[in-house]
VOSEMI-404334 format. One line per 3 residues: their letters; for each residue x, y, z of C-alpha. Coordinates in nm, 4 decimals. Each point is the difference from the previous one (the first is absolute). Layout:
<nodes>
a) X,Y,Z; ...
</nodes>
This chain:
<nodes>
xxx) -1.5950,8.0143,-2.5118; -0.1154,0.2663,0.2140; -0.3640,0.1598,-0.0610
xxx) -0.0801,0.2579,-0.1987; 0.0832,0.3804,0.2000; 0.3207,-0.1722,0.2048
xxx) 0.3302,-0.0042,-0.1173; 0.2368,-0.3322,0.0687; 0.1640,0.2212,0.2494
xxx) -0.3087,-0.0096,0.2027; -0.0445,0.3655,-0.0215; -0.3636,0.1230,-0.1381
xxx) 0.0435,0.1316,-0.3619; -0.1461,0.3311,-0.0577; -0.1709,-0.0022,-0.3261
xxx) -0.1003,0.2845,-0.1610; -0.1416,-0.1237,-0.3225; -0.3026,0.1272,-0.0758
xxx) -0.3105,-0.1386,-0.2040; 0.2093,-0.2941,-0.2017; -0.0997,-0.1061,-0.3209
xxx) 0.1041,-0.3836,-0.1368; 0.3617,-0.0695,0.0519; 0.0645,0.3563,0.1014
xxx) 0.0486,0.1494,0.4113; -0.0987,0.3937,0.0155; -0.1701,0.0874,-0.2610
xxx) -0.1452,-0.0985,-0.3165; 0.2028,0.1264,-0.3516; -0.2447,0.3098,0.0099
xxx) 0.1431,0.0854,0.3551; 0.3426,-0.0967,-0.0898; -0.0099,0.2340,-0.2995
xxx) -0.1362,0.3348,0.1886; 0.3159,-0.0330,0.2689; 0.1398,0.3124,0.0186
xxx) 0.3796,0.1054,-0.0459; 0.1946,-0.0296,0.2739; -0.0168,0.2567,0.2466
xxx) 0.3337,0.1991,-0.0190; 0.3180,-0.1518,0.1568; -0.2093,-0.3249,-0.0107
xxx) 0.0952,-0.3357,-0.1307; -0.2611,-0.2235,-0.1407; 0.1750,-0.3330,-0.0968
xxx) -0.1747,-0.2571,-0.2465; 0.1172,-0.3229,0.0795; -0.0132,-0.2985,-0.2190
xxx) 0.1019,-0.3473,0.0419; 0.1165,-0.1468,-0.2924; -0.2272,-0.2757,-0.2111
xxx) 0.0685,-0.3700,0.0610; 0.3253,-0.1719,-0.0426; 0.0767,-0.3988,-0.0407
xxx) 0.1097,0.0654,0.3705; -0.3187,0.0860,0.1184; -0.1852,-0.2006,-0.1581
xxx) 0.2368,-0.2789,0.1022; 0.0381,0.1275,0.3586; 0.3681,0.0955,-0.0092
xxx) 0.1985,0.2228,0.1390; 0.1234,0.2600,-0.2860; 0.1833,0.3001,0.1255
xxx) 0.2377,0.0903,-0.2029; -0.0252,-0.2872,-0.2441; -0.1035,0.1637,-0.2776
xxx) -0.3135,-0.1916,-0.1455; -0.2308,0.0974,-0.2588; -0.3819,0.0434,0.0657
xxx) -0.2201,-0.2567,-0.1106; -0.2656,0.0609,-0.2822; -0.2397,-0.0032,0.2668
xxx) 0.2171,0.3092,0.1954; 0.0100,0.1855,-0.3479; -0.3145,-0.0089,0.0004
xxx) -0.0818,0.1526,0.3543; 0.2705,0.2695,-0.1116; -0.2186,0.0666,-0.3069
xxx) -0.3237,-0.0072,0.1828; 0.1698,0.3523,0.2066; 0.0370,0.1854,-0.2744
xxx) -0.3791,0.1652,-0.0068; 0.0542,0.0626,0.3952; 0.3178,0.1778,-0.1202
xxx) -0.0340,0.1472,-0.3084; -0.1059,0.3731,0.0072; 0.1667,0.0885,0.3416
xxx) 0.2456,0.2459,0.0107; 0.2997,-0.1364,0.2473; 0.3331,0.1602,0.0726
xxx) 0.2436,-0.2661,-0.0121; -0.0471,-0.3418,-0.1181; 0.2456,-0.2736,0.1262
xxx) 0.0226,-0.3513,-0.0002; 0.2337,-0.3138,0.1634; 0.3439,-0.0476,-0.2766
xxx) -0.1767,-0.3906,0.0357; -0.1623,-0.0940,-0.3117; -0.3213,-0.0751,0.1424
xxx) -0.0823,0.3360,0.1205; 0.1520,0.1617,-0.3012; -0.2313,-0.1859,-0.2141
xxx) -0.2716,0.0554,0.1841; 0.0760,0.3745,0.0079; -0.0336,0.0006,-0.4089
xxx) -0.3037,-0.2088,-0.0590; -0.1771,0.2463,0.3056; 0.1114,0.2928,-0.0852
xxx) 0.0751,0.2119,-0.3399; 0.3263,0.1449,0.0531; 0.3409,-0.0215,0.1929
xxx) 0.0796,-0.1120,0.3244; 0.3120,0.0477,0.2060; 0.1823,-0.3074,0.0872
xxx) 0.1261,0.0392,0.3306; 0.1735,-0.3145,0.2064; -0.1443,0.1099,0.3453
xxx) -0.3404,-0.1495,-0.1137; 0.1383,-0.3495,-0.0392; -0.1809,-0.2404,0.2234
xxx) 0.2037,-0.1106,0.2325; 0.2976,-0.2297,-0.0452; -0.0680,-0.3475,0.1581
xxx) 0.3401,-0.0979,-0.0673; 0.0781,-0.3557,0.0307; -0.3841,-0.0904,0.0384
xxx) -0.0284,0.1274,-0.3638; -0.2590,-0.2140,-0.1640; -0.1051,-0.1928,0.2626
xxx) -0.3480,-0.1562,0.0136; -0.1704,0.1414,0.2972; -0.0791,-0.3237,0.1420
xxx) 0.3556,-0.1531,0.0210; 0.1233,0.3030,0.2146; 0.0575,-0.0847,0.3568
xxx) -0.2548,0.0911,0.2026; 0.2620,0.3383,0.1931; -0.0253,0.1631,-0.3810
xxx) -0.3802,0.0093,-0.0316; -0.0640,0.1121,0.3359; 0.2175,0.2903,-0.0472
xxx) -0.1985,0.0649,-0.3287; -0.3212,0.0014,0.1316; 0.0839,0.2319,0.2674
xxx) 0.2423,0.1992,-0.1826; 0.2162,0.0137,0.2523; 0.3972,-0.1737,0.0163
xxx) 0.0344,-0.1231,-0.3061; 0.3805,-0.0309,-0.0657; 0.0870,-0.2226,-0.3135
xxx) 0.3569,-0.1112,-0.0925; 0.1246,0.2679,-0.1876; -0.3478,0.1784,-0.0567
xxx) -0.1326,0.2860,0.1254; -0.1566,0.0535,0.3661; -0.3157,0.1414,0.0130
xxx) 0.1541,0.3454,0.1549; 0.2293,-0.0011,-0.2920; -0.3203,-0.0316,-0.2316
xxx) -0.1561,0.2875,0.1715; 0.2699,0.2109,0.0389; 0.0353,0.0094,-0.4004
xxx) -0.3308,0.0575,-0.1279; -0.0573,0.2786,0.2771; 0.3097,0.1556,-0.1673
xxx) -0.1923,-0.0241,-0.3077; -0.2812,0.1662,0.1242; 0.1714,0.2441,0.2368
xxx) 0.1760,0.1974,-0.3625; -0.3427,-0.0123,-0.1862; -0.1191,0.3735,0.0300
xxx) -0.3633,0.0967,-0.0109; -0.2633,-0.1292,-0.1577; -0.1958,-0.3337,-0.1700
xxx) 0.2400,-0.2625,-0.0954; -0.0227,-0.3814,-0.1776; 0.2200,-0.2169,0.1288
xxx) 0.0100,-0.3924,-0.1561; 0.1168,-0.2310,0.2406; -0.0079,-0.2684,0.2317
xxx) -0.2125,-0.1516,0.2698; 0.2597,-0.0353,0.2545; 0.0294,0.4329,-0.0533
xxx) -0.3392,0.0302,-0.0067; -0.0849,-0.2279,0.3457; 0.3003,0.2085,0.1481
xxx) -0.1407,0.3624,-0.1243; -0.3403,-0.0860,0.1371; 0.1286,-0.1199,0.3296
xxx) 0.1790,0.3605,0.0007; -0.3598,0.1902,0.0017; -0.1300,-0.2524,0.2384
xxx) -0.1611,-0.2905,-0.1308; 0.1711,-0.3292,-0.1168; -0.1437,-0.0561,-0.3645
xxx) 0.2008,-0.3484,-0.2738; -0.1726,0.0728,-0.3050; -0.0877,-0.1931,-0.2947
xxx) 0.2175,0.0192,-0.3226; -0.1740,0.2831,-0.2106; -0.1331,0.1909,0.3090
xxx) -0.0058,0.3653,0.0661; 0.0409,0.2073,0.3167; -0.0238,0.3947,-0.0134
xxx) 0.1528,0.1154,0.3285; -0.0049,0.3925,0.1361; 0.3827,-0.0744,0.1250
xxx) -0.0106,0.3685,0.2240; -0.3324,-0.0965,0.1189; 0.1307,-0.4110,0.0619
xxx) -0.3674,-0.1318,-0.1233; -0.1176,-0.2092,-0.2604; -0.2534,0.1692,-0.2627
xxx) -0.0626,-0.2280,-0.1915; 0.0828,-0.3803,-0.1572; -0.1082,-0.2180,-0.2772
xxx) 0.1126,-0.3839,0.0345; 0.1218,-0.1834,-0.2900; -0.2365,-0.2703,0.0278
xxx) -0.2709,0.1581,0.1700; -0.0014,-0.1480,0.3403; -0.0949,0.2049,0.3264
xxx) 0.1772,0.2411,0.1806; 0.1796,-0.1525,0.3157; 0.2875,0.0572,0.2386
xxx) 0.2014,-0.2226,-0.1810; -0.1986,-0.1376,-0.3193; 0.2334,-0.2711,-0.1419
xxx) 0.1622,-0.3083,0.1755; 0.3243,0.0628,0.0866; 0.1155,-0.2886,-0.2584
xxx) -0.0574,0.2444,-0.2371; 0.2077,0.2496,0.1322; 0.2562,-0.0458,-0.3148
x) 0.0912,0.3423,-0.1088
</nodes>
C-alpha cells in the first residue's frame, strides 16, 4: 500500500479535505450541510459505492453478477440516510445491479433512475473469482488500473468510455448517483487522484472543477491514495 497523500500511480494526491471529523474527509456533517448549490452550469456529483456484498466480503470478483448486499452492507446503506436526507439533488440514479439499487432505497427516500452505464464493470469470464486464485497478469493490471482485458469482459477504456457518457448527458447541477467502486476509482482518477473505496463510502466531487470536496468512508478508515487492497477491488 502506498502512504497516505500518494496515489498507486506514484503521483502525489492533492487533497483538499478540510478539518475531518470520524470516518468523514472534508468536513464534518455541519460543513457538509452548509455546501452551497452548485454554481451555475456546474456539476456536483455525489458518489456512493454500494454497501457490502457476499463478494466483498468473500474477496470476489462481482461485476456484473448480480449479488445481493449482505446484512452488514444494508446496514452501511442505512447508516447514509441522515448524510442524505434533507438535500435537495437534481437527479438521482443508481447501477440496474441489485446491490446498488438496494442500497439506493434504504439511503435515500424516493426514486432513483436505473441506468446500465453505472454497472461495475464486466469481468467476464473471471466472474466470481476469488482474488487470490487469479494469475498474478490480472491483479497487476488491477492495481494499476491499467490493461486489464478479460475474456469477453470489458477493458478498462470500455469501462470509462461508458460512465463518462453517463456523465457527459447529465446537465447542471447536484446529482446522487449509487454505484460501484470500480466507477468510483475510475471517476476519481478522472479529477486527479486515484481513490478504491470501501462499500458504503461517499465521494462528493465538483466534476467542472475535477476536485474532491468531500468523502465519508464506509467503515471509517483514513483518507489515502488508494485506501483498500486491491483484493477488494470487487465491484
Amino acid at each position: 500500500m502506498r502512504a497516505e497523500g500518494t496515489s498507486r500511480l506514484g503521483r502525489p494526491v492533492p487533497f483538499v479535505f478540510l478539518s475531518p471529523g470520524p470516518g468523514e474527509h472534508a468536513a464534518p456533517s455541519s460543513r457538509l450541510g452548509g455546501m452551497t448549490t452548485p454554481a451555475s452550469g456546474h456539476r456536483e456529483l455525489w458518489l456512493v459505492r454500494h454497501g457490502e456484498t457476499p463478494a466483498s466480503r468473500g474477496r470476489m470478483l462481482a461485476g456484473w453478477e448480480d449479488v445481493p448486499l449482505t446484512g452488514h452492507g444494508e446496514d452501511q446503506a442505512r447508516a447514509l440516510r441522515p448524510v442524505l436526507e434533507g438535500r435537495s439533488f437534481d437527479g438521482v440514479w443508481c447501477s440496474d445491479l441489485r446491490r446498488a439499487a438496494t442500497t439506493a432505497g434504504l439511503a435515500w427516500d424516493g426514486a432513483a433512475t436505473r441506468d446500465q452505464r453505472l454497472r461495475e464493470m464486466s469481468f467476464g469470464q473471471l466472474e466470481g473469482r476469488p482474488w487470490d486464485t487469479l494469475e498474478p497478469h490480472w491483479q497487476e493490471a488491477m492495481v494499476r488500473f491499467e490493461g486489464f482485458d478479460p475474456p469477453e469482459g470489458e477493458t478498462f477504456g470500455e469501462l470509462r468510455r461508458r460512465v463518462l457518457d453517463f456523465v457527459g448527458a447529465l446537465p447542471p447541477g447536484r446529482h446522487l448517483v449509487f454505484t460501484h467502486g470500480g466507477v468510483l476509482r475510475l471517476l476519481s482518477r478522472e479529477v486527479g487522484e486515484d481513490h478504491f473505496v470501501p462499500t458504503g463510502s461517499l465521494l462528493v466531487v465538483d466534476w467542472e472543477s475535477r476536485r474532491i470536496v468531500f468523502r465519508r468512508d464506509g467503515e471509517g478508515q483514513a483518507s489515502r491514495g488508494l485506501p483498500a487492497p486491491a483484493e477488494e477491488q470487487e465491484g
